[in-house]
C-alpha positions as a Markdown table, in Angstrom:
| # | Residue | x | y | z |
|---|---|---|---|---|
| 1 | Unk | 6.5 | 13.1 | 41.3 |
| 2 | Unk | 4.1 | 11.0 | 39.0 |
| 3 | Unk | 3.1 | 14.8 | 37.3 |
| 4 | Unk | 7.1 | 15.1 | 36.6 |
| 5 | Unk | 7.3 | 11.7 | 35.1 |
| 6 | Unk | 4.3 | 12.6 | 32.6 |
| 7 | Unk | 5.9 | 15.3 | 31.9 |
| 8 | Unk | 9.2 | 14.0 | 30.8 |
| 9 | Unk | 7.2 | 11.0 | 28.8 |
| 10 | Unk | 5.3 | 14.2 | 27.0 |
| 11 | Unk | 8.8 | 15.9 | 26.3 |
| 12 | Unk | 10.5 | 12.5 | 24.9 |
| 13 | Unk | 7.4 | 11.8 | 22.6 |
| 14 | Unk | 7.2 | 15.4 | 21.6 |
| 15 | Unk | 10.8 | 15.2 | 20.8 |
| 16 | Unk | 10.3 | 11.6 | 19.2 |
| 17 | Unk | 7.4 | 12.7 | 16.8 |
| 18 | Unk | 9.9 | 15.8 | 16.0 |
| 19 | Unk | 12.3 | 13.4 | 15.1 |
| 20 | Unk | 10.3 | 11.2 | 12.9 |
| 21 | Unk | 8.5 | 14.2 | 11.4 |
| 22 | Unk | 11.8 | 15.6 | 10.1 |
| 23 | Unk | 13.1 | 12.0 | 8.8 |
| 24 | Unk | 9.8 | 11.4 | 7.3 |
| 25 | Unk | 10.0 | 15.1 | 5.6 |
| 26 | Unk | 13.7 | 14.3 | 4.3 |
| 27 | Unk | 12.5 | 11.1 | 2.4 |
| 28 | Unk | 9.3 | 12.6 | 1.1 |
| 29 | Unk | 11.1 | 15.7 | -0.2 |
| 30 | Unk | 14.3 | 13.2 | -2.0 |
| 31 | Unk | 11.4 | 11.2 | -3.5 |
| 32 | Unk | 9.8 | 14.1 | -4.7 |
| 33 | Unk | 12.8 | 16.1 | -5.8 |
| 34 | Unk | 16.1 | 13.9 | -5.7 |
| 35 | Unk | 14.8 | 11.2 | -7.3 |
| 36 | Unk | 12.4 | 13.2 | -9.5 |
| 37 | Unk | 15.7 | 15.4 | -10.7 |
| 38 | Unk | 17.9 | 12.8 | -10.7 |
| 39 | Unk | 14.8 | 10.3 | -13.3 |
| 40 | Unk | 14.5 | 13.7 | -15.6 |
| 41 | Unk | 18.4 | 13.7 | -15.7 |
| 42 | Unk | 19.3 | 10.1 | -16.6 |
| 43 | Unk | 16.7 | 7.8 | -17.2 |
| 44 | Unk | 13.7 | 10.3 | -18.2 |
| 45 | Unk | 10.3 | 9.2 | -16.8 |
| 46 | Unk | 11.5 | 5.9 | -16.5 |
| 47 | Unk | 13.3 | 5.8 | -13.4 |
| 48 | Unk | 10.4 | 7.7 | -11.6 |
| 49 | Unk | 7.6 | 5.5 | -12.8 |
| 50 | Unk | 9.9 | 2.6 | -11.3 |
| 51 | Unk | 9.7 | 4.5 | -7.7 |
| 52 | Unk | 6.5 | 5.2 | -8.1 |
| 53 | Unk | 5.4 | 1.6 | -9.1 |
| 54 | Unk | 7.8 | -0.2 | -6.8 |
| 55 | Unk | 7.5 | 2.3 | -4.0 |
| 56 | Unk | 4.4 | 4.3 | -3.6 |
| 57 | Unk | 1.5 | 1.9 | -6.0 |
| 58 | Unk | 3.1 | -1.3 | -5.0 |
| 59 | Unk | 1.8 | -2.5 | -7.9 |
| 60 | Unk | 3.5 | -5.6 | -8.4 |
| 61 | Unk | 1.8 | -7.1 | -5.2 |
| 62 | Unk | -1.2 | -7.9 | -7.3 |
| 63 | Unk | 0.4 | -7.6 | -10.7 |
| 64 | Unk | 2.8 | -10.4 | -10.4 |
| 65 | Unk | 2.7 | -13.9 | -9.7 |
| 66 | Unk | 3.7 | -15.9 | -6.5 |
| 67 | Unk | 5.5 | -18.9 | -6.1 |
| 68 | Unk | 5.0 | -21.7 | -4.1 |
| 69 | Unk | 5.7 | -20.4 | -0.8 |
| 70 | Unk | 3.8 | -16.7 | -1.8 |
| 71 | Unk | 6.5 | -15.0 | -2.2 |
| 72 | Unk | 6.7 | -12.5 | -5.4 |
| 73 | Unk | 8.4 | -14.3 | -8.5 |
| 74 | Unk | 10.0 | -11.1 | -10.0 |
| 75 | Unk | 11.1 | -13.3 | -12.9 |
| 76 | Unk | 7.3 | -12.4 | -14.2 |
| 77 | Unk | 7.1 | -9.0 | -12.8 |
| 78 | Unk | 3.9 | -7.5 | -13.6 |
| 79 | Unk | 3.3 | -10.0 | -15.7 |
| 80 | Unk | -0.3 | -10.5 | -14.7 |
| 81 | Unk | -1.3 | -13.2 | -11.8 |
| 82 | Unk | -4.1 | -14.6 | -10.2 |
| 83 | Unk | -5.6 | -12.3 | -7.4 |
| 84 | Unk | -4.7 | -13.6 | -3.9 |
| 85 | Unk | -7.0 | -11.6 | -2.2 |
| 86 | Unk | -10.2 | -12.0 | -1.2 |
| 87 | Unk | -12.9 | -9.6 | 0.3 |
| 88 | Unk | -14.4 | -9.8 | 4.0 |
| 89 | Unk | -17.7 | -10.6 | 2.3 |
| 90 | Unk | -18.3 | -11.8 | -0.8 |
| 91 | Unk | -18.6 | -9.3 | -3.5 |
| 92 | Unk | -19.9 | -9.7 | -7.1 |
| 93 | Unk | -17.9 | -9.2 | -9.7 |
| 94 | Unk | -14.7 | -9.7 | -7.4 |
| 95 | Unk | -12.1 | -10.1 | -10.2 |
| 96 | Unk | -10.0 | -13.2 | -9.7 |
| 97 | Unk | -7.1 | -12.2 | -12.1 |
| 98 | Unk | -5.5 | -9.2 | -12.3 |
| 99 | Unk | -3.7 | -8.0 | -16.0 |
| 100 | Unk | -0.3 | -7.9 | -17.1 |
| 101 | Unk | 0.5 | -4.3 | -16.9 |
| 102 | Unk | 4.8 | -5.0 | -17.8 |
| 103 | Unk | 5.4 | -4.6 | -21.5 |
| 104 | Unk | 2.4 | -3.8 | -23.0 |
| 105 | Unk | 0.0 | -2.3 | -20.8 |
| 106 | Unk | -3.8 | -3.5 | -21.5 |
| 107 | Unk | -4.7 | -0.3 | -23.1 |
| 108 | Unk | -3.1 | 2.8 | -25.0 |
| 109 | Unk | -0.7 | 4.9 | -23.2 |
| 110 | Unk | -3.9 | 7.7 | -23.2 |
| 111 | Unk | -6.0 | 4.9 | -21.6 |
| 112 | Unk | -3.7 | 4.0 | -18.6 |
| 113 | Unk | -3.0 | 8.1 | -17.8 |
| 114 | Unk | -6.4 | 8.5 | -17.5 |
| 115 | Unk | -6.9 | 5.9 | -15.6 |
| 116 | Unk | -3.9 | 6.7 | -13.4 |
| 117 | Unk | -5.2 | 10.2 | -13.4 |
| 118 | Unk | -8.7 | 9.3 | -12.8 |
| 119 | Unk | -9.5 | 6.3 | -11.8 |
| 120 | Unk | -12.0 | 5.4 | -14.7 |
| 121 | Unk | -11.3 | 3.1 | -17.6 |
| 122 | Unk | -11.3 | 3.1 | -21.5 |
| 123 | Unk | -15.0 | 1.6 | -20.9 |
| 124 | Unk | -15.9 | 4.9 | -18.7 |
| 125 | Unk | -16.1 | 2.9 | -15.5 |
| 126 | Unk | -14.2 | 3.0 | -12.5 |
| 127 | Unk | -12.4 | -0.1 | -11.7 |
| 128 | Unk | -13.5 | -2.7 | -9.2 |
| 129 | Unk | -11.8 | -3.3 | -5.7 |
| 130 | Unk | -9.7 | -4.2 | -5.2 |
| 131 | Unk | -8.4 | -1.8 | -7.7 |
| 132 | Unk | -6.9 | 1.5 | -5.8 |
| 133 | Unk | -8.9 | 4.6 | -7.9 |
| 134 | Unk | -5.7 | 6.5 | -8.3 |
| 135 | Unk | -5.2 | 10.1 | -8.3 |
| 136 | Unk | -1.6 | 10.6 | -10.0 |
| 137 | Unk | -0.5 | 14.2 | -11.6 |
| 138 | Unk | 0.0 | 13.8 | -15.1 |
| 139 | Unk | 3.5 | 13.7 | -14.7 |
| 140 | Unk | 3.3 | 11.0 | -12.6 |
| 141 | Unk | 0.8 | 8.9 | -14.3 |
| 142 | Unk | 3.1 | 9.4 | -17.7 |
| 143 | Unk | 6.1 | 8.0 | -16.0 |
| 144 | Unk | 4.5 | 5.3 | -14.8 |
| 145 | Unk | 3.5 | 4.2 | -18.1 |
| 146 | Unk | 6.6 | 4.9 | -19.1 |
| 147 | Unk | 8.5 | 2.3 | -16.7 |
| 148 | Unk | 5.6 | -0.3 | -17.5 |
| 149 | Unk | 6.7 | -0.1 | -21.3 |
| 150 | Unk | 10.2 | -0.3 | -20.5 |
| 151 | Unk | 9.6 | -4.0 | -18.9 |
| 152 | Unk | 11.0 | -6.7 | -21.2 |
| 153 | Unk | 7.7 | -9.1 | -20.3 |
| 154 | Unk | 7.6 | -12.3 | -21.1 |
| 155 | Unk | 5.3 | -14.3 | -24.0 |
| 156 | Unk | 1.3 | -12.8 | -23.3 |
């Protein structure tokens, strides 16, 4: 009986992970090809560096300032904030601010793909924690930058 049960709990998660696998499949193929068709088609680059900033990087969680209660003030979207987090241990050279990237990003458009595409800098040094060291295709990394210049940011 208890061999039966296990059985049927194997079968529902199989089933289950099935389930979640193909939903999971269905919104990583529309982000990479419905929304990719549909950015080429009316917004250019644009629209896709939005996704990928707003949905995959999450940029804006370091990139933009926090009011009061924390909470994101998209009226300065990636407009450049002070860095709310903080290592385990102390690190040196632990940035406490992070740049405005909306606008005008903090370096030429070659600068940021490379740094989108490699994770190194203009300086030739890969950025500090807690930095992500990016990976982007090309493609990607150009309509990223393309969204950030797109951003009406306020006075720097």
């Amino acid at each position: 009986m208890a061999e039966r049960a296990i059985r049927g709990r194997r079968w529902v998660f199989v089933v289950l992970m099935g389930i979640v696998s193909i939903g999971l499949g269905d919104v990583h193929a529309w982000g990479q090809t419905r929304e990719h068709k549909s950015a080429q088609a009316g917004g250019g680059d644009v629209a896709r560096g939005k996704y990928l900033v707003e949905g995959v990087a999450m940029c804006g969680q370091c990139h933009t300032p926090r009011d009061d209660s924390g909470a994101l003030d998209h009226s300065r979207w990636l407009e450049g904030a002070a860095l709310w987090l903080l290592p385990a241990r102390p690190t040196q050279d632990w940035p406490t601010k992070v740049p405005r990237i909306a606008g005008i990003p903090p370096g030429t458009d070659q600068d940021m793909i490379n740094l989108l595409t490699t994770g190194v800098w203009k300086d030739g040094e890969r950025l500090r924690p807690p930095m992500p060291q990016f990976r982007m295709s090309r493609e990607d990394a150009q309509a990223v930058v393309a969204y950030l210049k797109s951003l009406n940011a306020g006075p720097q």
